[in-house]
C-alpha positions as CSV (number, residue, x, y, z in Angstrom):
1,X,-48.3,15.3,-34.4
2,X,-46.4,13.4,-37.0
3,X,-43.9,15.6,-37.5
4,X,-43.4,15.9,-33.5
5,X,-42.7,12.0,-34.0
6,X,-40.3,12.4,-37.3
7,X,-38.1,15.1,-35.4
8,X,-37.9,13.1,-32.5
9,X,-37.0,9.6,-34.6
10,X,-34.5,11.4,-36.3
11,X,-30.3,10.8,-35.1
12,X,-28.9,14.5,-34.8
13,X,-25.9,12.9,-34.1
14,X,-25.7,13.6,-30.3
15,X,-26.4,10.3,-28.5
16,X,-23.1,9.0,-30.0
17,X,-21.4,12.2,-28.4
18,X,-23.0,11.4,-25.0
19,X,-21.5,8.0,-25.2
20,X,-18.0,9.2,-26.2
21,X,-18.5,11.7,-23.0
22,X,-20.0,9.4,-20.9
23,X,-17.2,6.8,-21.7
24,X,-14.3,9.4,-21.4
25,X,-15.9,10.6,-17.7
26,X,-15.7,7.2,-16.5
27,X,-12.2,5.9,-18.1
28,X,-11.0,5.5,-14.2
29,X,-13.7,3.2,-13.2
30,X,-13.6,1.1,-16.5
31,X,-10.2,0.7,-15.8
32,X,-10.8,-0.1,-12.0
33,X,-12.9,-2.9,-13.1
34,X,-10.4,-4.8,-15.0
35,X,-7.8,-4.6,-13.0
36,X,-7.0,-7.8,-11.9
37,X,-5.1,-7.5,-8.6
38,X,-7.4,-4.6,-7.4
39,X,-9.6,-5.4,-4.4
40,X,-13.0,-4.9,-4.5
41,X,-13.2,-2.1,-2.3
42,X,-11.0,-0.3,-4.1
43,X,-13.0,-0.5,-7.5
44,X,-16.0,0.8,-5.6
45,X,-13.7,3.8,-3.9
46,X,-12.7,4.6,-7.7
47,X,-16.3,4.6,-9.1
48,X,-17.7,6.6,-5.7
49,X,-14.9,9.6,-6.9
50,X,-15.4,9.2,-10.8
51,X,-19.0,9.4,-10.0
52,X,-19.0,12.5,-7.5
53,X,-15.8,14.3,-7.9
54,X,-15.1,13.0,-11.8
55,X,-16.7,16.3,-13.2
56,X,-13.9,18.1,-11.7
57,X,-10.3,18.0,-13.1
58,X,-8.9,17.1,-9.9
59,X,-11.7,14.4,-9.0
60,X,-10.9,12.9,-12.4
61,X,-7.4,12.6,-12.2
62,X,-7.7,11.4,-8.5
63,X,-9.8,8.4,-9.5
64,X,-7.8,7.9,-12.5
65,X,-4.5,7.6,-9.9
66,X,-6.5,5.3,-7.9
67,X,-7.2,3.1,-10.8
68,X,-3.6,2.5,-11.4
69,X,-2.6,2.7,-7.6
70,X,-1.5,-0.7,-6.8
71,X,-1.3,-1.9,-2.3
72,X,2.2,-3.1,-2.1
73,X,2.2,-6.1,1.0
74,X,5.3,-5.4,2.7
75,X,6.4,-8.6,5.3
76,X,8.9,-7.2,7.9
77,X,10.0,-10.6,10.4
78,X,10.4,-9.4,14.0
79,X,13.3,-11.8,14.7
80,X,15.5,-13.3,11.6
81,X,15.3,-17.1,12.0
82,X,18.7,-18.0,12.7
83,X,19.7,-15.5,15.5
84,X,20.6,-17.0,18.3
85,X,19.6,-16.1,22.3
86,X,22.4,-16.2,24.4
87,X,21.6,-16.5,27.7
88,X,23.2,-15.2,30.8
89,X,25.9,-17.8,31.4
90,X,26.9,-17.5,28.0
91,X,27.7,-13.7,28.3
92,X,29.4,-14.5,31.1
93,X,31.6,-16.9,30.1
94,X,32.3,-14.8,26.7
95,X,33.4,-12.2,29.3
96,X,35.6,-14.4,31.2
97,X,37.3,-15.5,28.0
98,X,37.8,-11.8,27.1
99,X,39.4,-11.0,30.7
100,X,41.4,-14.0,30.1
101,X,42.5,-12.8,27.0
102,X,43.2,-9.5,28.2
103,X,40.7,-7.7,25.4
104,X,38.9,-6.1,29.1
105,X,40.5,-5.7,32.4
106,X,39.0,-6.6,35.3
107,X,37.0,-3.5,35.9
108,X,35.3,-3.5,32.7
109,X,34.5,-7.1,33.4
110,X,33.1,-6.4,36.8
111,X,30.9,-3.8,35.2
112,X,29.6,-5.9,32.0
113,X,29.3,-8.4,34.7
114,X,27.1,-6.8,37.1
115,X,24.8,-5.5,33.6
116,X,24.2,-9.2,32.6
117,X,23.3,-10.4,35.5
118,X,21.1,-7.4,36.7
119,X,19.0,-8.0,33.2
């Protein structure tokens, strides 16, 4: 019995190597976690591939690109603030000043006529 207990107090040398494995296999998550711009749910979408997938090259190179993914924001305005709405009078007397001007003749101003005031 007291050698059972001497063999099994003994370092072989392999719990250090499961740490170095176990640290390697979850690089991506570690790396997750200390992120500081990463959202939350994306730390736990890393660790839930690392953990599952991680054992296979692909799984572990997939949560490793996740870790260092980053979600751009992109703002896109609908209108720019300084574009101005013209309404129908204004066309119309823009049009007048071009037939007056002689840029349209009277039958392209009869037909950009009739579209602005049919909108």
């Amino acid at each position: 019995m007291l050698a059972i207990l001497t063999s099994t107090s003994q370092n072989t040398g392999e719990f250090p190597f499961v740490k170095i494995i176990l640290f390697i296999y979850f690089i991506p998550t570690i790396i997750a976690l200390f992120r500081v711009y990463i959202l939350r749910f994306k730390f736990f979408s890393v660790l839930l591939i690392n953990l599952f997938f991680g054992w296979t090259v692909y799984g572990w190179w997939l949560a490793f690109a996740k870790a260092f993914s980053s979600k751009n924001v992109i703002y896109i305005k609908s209108k720019p603030e300084n574009t101005v709405v013209l309404d129908k009078y204004d066309k119309l007397h823009k049009l007048n000043n071009l037939r007056n001007s002689g840029a349209i003749n009277e039958e392209e101003f009869e037909v950009e006529k009739q579209k602005v005031l049919n909108n």
